[in-house]
N, C-alpha and C positions, 0 to 999 in steps of 0.2 A: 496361788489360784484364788484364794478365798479375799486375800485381798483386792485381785482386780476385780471379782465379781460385785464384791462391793463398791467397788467406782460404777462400777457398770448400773447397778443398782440405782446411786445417784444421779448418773446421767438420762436412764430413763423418765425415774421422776421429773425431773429438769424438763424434759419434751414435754411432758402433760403439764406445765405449769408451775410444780411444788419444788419448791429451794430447798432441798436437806445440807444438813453441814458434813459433807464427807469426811474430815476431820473425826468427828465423834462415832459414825460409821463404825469407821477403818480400827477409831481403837478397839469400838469392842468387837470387832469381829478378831481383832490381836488379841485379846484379854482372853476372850474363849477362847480359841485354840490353844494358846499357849498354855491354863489350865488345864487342858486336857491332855498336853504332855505332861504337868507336872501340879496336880490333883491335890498336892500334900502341901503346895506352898502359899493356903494361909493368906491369900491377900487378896482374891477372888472377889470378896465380901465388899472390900474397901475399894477395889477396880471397878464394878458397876458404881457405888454409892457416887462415886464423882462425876463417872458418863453420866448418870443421870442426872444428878444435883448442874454437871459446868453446860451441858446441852441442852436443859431446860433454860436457865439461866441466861445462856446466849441468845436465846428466843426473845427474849426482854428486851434485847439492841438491836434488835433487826429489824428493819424497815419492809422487811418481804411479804406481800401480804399472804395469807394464813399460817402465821405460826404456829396454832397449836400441830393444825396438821403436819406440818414442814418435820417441826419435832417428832411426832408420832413414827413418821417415816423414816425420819434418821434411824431412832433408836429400833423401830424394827426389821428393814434391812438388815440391821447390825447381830442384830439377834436371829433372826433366820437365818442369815448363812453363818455367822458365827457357831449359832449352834450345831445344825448341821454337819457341819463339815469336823465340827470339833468332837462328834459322836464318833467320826471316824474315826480320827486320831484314838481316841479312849478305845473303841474296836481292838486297833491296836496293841494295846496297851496288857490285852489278857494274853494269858499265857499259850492258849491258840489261839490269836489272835489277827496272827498270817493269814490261816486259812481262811476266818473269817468273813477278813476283809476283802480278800480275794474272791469268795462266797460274793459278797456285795455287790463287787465289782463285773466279775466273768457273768452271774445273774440277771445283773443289768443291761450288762451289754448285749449279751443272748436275747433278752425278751424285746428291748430297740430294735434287734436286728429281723427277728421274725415280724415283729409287730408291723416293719416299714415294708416287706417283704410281700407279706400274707395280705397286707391291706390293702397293696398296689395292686396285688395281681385277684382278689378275688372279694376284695371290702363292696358291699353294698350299704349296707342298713350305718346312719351315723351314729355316732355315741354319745357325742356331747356338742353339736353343731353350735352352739351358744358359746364356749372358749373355743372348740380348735374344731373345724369345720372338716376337716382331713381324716378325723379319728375314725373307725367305724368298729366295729362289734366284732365282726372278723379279725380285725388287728389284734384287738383286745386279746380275743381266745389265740391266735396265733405267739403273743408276748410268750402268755402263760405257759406255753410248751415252751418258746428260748429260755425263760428264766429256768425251768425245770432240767432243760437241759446244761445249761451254764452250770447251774447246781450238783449236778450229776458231775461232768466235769470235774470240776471244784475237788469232790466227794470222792472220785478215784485217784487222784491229784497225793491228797492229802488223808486219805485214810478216815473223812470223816462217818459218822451216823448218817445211815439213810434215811431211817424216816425223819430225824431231825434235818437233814438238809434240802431234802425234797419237799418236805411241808415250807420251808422257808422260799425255797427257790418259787414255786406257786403263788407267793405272797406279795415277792421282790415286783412280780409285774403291775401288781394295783397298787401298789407304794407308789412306783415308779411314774404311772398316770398320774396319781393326784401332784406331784411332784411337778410334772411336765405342765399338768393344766394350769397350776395356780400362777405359777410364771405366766403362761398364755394368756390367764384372765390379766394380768397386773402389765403386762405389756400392750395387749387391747386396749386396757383401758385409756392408757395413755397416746395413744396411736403409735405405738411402732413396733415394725416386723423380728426384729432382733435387739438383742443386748447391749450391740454396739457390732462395730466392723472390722473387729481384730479376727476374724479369721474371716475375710472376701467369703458371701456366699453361705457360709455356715454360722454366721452370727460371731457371739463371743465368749467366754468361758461361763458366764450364768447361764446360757442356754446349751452348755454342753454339762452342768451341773444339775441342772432343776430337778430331773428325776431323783440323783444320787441325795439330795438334801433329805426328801420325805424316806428314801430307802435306806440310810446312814442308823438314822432315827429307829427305823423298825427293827433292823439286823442288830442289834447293840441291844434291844432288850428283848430280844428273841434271842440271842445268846445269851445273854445274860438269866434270863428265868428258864429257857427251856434247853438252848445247848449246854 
């Protein structure tokens, strides 16, 4: 998943003009993840030194015009959803680590589901009409109850802390915006409605990700210092 999302990433660029080298992308969004299953193996250090050092490098032969940019974008696509998605993985990785993720997930999806709910049937006031024009204040406060209740969920599920998972589930929904919006801004910016058309109508896995990247990030060290 994290792999197409970074094609998809490419090809958006691409519509607004900027040439990234999917290539360098794709590895380090493999270098990250795959460190994040296996954290101890040591070679992390030397797997960016090259993406950086051979992608910058490759910018020297290319005849596309704005290369620094071009670069800039490779490497941070690659880095955004790499990381992202590789916090998951590490999620994982702790000893409750199921629930956690699950937590992230059942949250996220809860506070989507009211947000798109509560906003249709009773959104007036907008939120952010500059990235996404649909948002409204209502939704917002509507998420915050799905994520709390996804949380809850989660929390009788798995026998978690309540006030630890309920303060997080409350959190999961403003993660989750800025997550949504910043794709939104970076897809405006370039003109187009979705990530691409792998799923007719619903876009394509970056835009069924964007929230999870900002919320991956949050839930991983909110477990980590507070669960």
């Amino acid at each position: 998943i994290a792999l197409i999302a970074g094609w998809e990433f490419g090809q958006m660029m691409a519509t607004g003009g900027h040439q990234t080298t999917p290539l360098f992308t794709l590895a380090l969004i493999a270098v990250l993840i795959y460190t994040s299953y296996q954290p101890d193996s040591g070679w992390l250090n030397f797997a960016l030194t090259a993406i950086l050092l051979l992608s910058l490098a490759w910018q020297l032969f290319s005849t596309a015009p704005g290369p620094t940019v071009n670069w800039a974008l490779t490497i941070a696509g690659g880095l955004y959803i790499g990381w992202g998605l590789g916090h998951l993985v590490a999620l994982r990785q702790r000893p409750d680590g199921l629930a956690w993720v699950w937590l992230a997930l059942v949250a996220t999806w809860g506070a989507d589901t009211l947000a798109y709910f509560v906003g249709r049937s009773v959104g007036r006031h907008k939120l952010w009409p500059r990235h996404s024009p649909k948002k409204t204040w209502e939704g917002l406060i509507g998420s915050i109850f799905g994520g709390v209740l996804g949380a809850a969920l989660v929390t009788l599920l798995f026998g978690m802390n309540w006030g630890v998972t309920l303060v997080i589930g409350a959190i999961v929904p403003i993660a989750g915006l800025f997550g949504d919006l910043s794709i939104s801004m970076m897809k405006r910016e370039v003109g187009v409605k979705d990530s691409s058309n792998l799923f007719p109508g619903h876009g394509g896995f970056l835009d069924r990700i964007d929230s999870l990247l900002f919320v991956s990030l949050v839930v991983f060290y909110y477990a980590l210092w507070v669960g």
